[in-house]
C-alpha positions in Angstrom: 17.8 31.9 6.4 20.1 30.9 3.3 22.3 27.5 3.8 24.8 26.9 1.3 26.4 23.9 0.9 30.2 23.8 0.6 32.2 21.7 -1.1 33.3 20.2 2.1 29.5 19.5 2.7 28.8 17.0 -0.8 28.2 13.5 -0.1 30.5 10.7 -0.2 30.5 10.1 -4.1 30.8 6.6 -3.0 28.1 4.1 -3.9 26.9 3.3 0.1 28.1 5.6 2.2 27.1 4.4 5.5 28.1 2.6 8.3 24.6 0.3 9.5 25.4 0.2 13.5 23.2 -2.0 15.8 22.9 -1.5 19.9 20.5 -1.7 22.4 17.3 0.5 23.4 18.6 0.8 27.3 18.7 2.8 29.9 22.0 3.5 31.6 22.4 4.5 35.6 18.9 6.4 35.1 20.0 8.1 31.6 19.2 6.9 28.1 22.5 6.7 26.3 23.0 9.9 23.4 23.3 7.5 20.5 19.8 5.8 21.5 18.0 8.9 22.1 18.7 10.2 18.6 17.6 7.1 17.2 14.8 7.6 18.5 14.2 11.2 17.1 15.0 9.9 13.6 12.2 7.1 14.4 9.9 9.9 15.3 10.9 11.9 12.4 9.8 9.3 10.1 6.6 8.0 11.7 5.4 11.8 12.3 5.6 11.2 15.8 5.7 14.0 19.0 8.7 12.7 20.5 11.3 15.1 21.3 13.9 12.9 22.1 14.9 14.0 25.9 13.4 13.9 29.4 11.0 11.2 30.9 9.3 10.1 27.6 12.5 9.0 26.0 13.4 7.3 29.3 10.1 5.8 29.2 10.7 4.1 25.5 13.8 3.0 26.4 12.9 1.3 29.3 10.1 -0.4 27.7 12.2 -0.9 24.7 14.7 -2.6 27.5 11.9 -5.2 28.7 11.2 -6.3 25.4 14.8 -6.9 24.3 15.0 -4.6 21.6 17.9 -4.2 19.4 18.2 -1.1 16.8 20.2 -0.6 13.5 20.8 2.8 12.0 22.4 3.6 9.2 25.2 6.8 9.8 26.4 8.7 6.9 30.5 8.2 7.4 33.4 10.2 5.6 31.1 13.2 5.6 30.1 16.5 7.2 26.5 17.5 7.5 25.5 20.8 6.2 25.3 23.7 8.4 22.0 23.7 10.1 21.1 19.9 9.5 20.9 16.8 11.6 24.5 16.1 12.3 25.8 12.6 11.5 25.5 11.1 14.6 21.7 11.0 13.6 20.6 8.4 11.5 19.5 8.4 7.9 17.6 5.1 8.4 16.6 3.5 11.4 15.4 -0.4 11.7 14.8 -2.8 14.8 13.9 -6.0 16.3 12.6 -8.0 19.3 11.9 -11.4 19.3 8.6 -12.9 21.3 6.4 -16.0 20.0 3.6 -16.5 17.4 0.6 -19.0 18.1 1.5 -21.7 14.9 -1.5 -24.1 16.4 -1.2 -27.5 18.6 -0.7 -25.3 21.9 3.1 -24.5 19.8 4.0 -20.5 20.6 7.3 -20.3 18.1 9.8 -17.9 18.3 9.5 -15.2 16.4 11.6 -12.2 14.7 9.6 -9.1 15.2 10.9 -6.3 12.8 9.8 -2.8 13.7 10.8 1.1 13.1 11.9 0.5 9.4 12.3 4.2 8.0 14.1 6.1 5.7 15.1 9.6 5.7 13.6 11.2 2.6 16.6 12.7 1.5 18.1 9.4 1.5 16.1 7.2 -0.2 16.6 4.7 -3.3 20.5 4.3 -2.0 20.0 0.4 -0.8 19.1 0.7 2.5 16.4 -0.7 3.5 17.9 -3.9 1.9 20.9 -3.6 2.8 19.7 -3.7 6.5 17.1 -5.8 5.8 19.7 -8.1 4.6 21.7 -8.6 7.0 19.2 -8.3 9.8 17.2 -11.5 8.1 20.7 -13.2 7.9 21.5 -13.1 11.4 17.9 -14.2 13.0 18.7 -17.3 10.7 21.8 -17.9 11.3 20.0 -17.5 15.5 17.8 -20.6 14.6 14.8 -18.0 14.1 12.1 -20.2 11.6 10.2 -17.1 10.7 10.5 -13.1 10.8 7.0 -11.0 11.4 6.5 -7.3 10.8 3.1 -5.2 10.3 3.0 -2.5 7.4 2.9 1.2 7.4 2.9 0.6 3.9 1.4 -2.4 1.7 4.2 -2.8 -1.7 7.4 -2.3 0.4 8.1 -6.0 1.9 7.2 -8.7 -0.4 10.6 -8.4 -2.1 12.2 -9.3 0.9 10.1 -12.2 0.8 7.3 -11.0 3.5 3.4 -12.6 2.8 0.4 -11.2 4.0 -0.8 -14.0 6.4 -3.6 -12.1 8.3 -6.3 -9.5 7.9 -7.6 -6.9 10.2 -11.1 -5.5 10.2 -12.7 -2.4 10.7 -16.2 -2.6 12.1 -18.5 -0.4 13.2 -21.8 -2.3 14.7 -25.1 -0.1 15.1 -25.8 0.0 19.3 -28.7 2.4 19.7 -31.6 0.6 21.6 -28.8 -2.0 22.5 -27.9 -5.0 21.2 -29.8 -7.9 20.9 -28.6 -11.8 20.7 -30.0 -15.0 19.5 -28.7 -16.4 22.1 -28.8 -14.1 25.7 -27.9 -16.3 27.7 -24.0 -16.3 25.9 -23.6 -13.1 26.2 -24.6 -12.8 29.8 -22.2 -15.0 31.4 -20.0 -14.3 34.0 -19.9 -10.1 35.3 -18.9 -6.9 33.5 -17.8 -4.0 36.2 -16.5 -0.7 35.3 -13.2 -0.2 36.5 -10.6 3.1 35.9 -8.5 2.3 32.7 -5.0 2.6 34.7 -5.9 -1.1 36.2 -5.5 -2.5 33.1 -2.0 -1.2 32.8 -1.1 -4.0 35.4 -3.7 -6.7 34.0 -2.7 -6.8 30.5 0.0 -8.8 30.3 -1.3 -11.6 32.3 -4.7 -11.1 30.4 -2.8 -11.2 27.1 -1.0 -14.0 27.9 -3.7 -15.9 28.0 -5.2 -14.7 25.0 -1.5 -15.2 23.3 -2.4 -18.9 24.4 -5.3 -19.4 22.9 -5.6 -17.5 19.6 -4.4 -18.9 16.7 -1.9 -16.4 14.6 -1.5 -13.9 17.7 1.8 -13.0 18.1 3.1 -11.4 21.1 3.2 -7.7 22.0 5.7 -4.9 23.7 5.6 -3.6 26.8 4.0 -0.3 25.6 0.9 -2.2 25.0 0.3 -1.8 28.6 -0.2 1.7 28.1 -1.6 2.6 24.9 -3.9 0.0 25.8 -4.7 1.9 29.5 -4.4 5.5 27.8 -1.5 6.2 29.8 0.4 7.1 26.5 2.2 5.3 23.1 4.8 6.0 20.3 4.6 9.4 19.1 3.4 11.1 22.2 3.0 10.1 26.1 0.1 12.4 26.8 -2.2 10.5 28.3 -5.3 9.8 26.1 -8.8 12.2 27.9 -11.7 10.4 28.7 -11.0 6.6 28.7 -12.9 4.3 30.4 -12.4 0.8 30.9 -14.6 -2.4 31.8 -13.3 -5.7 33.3 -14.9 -9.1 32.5 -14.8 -11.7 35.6 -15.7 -15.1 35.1 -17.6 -17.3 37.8 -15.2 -17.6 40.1 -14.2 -14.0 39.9 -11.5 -14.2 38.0 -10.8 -11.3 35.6 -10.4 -13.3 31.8 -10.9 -10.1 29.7 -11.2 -6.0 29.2 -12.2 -3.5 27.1 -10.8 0.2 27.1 -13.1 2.9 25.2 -13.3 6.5 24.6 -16.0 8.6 22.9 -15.1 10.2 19.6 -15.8 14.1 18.3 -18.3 12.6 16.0 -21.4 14.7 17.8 -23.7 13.9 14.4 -23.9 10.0 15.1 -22.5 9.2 19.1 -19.6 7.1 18.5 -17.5 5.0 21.0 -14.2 3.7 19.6 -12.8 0.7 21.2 -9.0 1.2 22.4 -8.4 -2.3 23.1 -10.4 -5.6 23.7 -8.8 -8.6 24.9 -11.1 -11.3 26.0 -9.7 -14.7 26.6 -12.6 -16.8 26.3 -16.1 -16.6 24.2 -18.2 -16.1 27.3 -15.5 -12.9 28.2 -16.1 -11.5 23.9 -19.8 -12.0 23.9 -19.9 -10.2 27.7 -17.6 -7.5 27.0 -19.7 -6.5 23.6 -23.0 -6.9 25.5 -21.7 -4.1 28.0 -20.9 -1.7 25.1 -24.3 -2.1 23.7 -25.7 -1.4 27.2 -23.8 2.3 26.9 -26.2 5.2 27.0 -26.1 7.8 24.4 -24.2 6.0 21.8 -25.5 5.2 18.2 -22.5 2.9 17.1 -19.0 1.0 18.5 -15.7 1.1 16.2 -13.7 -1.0 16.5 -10.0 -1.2 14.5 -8.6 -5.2 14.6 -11.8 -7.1 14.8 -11.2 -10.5 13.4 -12.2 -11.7 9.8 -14.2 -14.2 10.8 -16.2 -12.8 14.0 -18.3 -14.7 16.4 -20.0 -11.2 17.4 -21.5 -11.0 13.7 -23.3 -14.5 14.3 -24.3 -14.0 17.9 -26.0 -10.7 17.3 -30.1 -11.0 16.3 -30.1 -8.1 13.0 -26.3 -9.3 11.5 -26.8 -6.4 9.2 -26.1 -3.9 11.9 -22.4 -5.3 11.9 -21.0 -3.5 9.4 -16.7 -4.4 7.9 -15.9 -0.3 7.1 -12.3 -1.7 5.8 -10.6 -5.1 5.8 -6.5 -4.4 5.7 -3.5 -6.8 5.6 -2.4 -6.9 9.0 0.3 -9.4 10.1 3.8 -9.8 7.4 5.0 -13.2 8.0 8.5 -14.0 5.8 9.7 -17.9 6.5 13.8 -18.4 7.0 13.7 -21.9 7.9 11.2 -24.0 5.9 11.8 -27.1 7.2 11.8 -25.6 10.9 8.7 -23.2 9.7 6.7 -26.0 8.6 7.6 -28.9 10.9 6.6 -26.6 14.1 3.3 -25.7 12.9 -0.1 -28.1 13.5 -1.8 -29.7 10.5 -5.5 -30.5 10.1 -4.9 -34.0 8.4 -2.5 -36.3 7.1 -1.0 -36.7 3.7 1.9 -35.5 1.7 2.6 -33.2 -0.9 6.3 -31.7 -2.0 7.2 -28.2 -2.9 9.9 -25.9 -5.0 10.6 -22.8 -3.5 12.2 -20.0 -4.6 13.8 -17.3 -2.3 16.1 -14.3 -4.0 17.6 -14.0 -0.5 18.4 -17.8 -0.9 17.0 -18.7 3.0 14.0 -21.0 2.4 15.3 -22.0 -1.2 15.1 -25.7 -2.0 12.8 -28.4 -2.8 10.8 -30.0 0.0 8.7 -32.9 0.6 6.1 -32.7 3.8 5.0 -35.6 5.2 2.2 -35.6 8.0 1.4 -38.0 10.4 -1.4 -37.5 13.6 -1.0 -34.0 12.6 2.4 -33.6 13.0 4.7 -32.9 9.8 8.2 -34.3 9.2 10.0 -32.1 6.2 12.8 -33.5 4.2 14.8 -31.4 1.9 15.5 -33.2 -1.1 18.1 -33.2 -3.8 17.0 -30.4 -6.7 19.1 -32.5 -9.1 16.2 -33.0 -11.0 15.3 -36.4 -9.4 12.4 -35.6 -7.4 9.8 -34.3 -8.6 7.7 -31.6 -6.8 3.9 -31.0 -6.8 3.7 -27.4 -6.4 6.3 -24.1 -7.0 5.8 -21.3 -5.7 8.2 -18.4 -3.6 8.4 -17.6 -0.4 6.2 -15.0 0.4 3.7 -17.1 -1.2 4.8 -19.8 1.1 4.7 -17.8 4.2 1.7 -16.2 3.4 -0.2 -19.7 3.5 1.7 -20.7 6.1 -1.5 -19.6 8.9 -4.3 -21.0 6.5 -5.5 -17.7 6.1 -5.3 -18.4 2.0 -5.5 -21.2 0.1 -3.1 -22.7 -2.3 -6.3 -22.7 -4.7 -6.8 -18.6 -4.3 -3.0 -17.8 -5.0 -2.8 -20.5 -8.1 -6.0 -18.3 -9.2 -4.3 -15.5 -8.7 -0.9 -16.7 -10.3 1.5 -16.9 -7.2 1.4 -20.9 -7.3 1.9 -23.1 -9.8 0.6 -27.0 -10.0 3.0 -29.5 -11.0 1.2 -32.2 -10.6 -2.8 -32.6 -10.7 -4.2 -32.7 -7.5 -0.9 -31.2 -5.6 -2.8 -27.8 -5.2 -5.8 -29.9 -3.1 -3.6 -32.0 -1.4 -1.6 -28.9 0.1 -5.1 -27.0 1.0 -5.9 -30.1 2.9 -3.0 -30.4 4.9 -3.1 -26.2 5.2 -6.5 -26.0 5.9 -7.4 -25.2 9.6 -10.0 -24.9 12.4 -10.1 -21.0 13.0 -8.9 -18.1 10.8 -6.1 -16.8 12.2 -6.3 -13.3 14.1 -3.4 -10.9 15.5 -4.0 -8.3 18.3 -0.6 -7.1 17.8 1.1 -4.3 15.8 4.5 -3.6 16.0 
């Protein structure tokens, strides 16, 4: 069929268009409200997803979407008619969210957190400013909230650091070689507490209490949505609510019978080398991890375990007797962090000594500008913004998504001055901040949003 385009049809000739409108993801006596269920087709649109927009499974987003406190922005073409046959205008051309939960910053501190999620762009829309210009004012009101630090993971790895975004952790593909079962230096660790099969809708109701608790105690988690509960049980996740065939699950229980940590699994299609992939594994203690991978190595008929966000630094790699069968297939940035409020960012987070060391930052969006001298005492820092009349002088200078991304230790100072992000002042300014920086774990997040 042949669509022309009238000249009542053309574009605005104006330079943006759009009205950016924000609401939130609800559901209304039962329904979901018109204006959210499109939304949620253009989300689906650009993400390639299943979702139809109408019956149950937009009720079911919206619901979870409702629990999590999620507010979304689309941008709506305005002074204009669609084309005959197109998306009419009360679709979006560009869709953008967020919710707001806590990241684990160290010294027992969960911060709040701006969680930024469903950025797309229609492609027929694109390079006409908006991603920043909801970007923009997104970031500007979480500030202007008292929100230290926004958080988003990538669908793609060049779009967010000029909006000031820094990698601040990795995720890790691993596959580790199970056939004859795995064996550990240590048995006795990885045989602690019990490991009982269980069906994988059960973990639908123990996730967030087991995450909790895993929130607690990892450093760089950050916290997740409700629809964890069911990807993470099978029962369904963005892009399509069918339920995922042939999961299984297992429950770790501790010595008093207490459940501290799951796994969910499936077998793949792979019939050349018997695969089990790993759906989701939260454990919230060592003896729980070790337990939990001890079980899947017990699994009959199965060459190798895959798993998708195994941590950088793994304890299962050193517990197992022959490290070589644990193989990294892919290491990928993982968690975006951008800071809003240095002083705020830095002051809230837990430091490994004491010392001080003073900073120039540069922001283009002008919200963690300034110069800035950290001083910490008993691990806790006290920031002072100080005049940038050319009076003080500052050790290091670097911007912000440098600064964000070393916020969680998981980079030095040294690596990026290497690499030509940060820039020594002074000598010895570039040790002096991996000192304070440096920290006890590498930081790991379970969560993508």
């Amino acid at each position: 069929m042949s669509i022309e385009r009238t000249a009542t049809h053309q574009r605005s000739p104006r330079s943006f268009p759009y009205e950016l409108r924000t609401f939130p993801s609800r559901v209304v006596d039962g329904e979901v409200p018109d204006e959210v269920a499109k939304w949620q087709q253009a989300v689906s649109l650009g993400f390639h997803g299943n979702s139809t927009g109408t019956g149950e499974e937009t009720r079911t987003y919206a619901t979870g979407e409702q629990v999590d406190g999620r507010m979304s922005t689309g941008a709506y073409l305005k002074d204009a008619a669609a084309p005959a046959g197109a998306w009419g205008i009360d679709y979006p051309v560009a869709t953008y969210a967020y919710h707001r939960k806590t990241l684990n910053v160290g010294g027992g501190t969960l911060l709040p957190v701006h969680q930024i999620t469903a950025v797309t762009v229609r492609p027929s829309h694109r390079r006409r400013g908006l991603l920043r210009a909801m970007m923009g004012s997104d970031l500007a009101q979480a500030k202007a909230a008292g929100i230290s630090i926004a958080a988003l993971t990538a669908s793609e790895a060049t779009i967010y650091g000029r909006f000031g975004f820094g990698v601040a952790t990795d995720a890790c593909d691993i596959e580790v070689s199970v056939k004859g079962g795995l064996e550990f230096i240590v048995p006795a660790a990885a045989a602690q507490g019990m490991v009982e099969i269980a069906d994988a809708v059960v973990v639908r109701d123990l996730h967030n209490e087991i995450f909790a608790r895993v929130h607690t105690a990892t450093y760089g988690s950050i916290g997740r949505q409700d629809m964890y509960r069911l990807s993470a049980s099978g029962q369904g996740n963005y892009g399509s609510m069918d339920p995922v065939k042939n999961i299984r699950a297992a429950l770790h229980y501790d010595a008093t019978g207490t459940v501290d940590g799951y796994v969910t699994y499936k077998p793949t299609d792979d019939h050349t080398r018997p695969t089990v992939e790993i759906v989701d594994l939260l454990a919230a203690t060592d003896d729980a991890y070790l337990a939990l991978w001890n079980y899947l190595g017990s699994l009959d008929l199965i060459d190798v375990i895959t798993w998708g966000m195994a941590p950088v630094v793994d304890p299962l790699e050193w517990s197992m007797a022959a490290k070589r069968l644990y193989k990294r297939t892919a290491t990928e940035d993982h968690l975006w962090l951008r800071i809003l409020d240095t002083p705020g960012a830095l002051a809230a987070r837990a430091y490994a000594a004491d010392g001080s060391v003073t900073l120039h930052v540069g922001d283009p969006l002008g919200h963690a500008s300034g110069i800035f001298r950290i001083t910490v005492v008993h691990g806790k820092a006290t920031v002072t913004r100080c005049p940038e009349d050319g009076s003080v002088p500052f050790g290091l200078s670097m911007g912000v998504s440098e600064l964000s991304s070393l916020y969680l230790g998981g980079v030095s100072a040294r690596t990026l001055q290497a690499a030509g992000r940060v820039r020594e002042e002074e000598q010895g300014a570039v040790a002096e901040f991996d000192t304070l920086f440096a920290t006890k774990e590498s930081p790991h997040c379970l969560t993508s949003f």
